[in-house]
C-alpha positions as CSV (number, residue, x, y, z in Angstrom):
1,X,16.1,11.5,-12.0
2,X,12.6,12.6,-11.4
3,X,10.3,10.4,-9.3
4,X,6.5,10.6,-10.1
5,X,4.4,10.7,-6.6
6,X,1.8,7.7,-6.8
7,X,-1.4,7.9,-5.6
8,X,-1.2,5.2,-2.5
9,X,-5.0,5.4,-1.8
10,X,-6.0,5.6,-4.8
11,X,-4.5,2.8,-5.7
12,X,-5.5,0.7,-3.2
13,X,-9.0,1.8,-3.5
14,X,-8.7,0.6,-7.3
15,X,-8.4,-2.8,-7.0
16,X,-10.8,-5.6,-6.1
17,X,-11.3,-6.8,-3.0
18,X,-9.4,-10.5,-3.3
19,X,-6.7,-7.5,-4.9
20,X,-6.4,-5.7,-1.8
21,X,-6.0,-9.0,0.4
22,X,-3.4,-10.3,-1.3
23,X,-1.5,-6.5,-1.4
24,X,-1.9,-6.2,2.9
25,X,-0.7,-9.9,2.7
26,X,2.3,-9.1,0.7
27,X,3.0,-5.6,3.5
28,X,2.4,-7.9,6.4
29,X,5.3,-10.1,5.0
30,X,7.4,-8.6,3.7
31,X,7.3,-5.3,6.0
32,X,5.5,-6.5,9.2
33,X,2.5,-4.0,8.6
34,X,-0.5,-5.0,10.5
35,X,-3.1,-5.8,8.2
36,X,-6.3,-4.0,10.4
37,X,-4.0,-0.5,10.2
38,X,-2.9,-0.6,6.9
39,X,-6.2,-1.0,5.5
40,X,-8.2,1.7,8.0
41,X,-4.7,4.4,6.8
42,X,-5.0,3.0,3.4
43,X,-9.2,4.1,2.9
44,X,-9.6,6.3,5.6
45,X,-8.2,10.1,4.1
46,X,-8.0,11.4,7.7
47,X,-6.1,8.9,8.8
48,X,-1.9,9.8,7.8
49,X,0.6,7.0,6.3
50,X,4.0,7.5,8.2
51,X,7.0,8.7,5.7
52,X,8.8,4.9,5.7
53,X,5.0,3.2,4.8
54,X,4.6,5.7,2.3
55,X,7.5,5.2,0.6
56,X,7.9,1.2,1.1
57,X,4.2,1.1,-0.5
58,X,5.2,3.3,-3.4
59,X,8.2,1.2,-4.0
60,X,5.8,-2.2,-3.3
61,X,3.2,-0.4,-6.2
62,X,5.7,0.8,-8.5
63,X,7.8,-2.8,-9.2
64,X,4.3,-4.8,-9.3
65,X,6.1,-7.5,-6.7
66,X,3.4,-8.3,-4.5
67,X,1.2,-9.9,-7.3
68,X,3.5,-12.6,-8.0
């Protein structure tokens, strides 16, 4: 089974800005991300997304749960 890399920042950058509250919302809750660091790692190219944030905010992107 192949899995297809997504484009974290990219994404993020993508949506709107109401969008983007609601997705930090949905890391602070459901993985305890602080909000402030998330968003600096999450616009900020320099700034490096540990291996377990990547991968949680891959999974969090790829099954669409944090808009419900």
């Amino acid at each position: 089974m192949e899995k297809k890399n997504v484009d974290v920042r990219g994404y993020y950058q993508s949506l709107s800005r109401t969008e983007r509250g609601q997705f930090l919302k949905y890391l602070l809750v459901r993985y305890d991300y602080n909000t402030r660091t998330m968003s600096t790692k999450l616009n900020n190219s320099n700034s490096l997304l540990r291996r377990d944030e990547r991968e949680n905010i891959e999974k969090t992107i790829e099954s669409g749960v944090w808009r419900q």
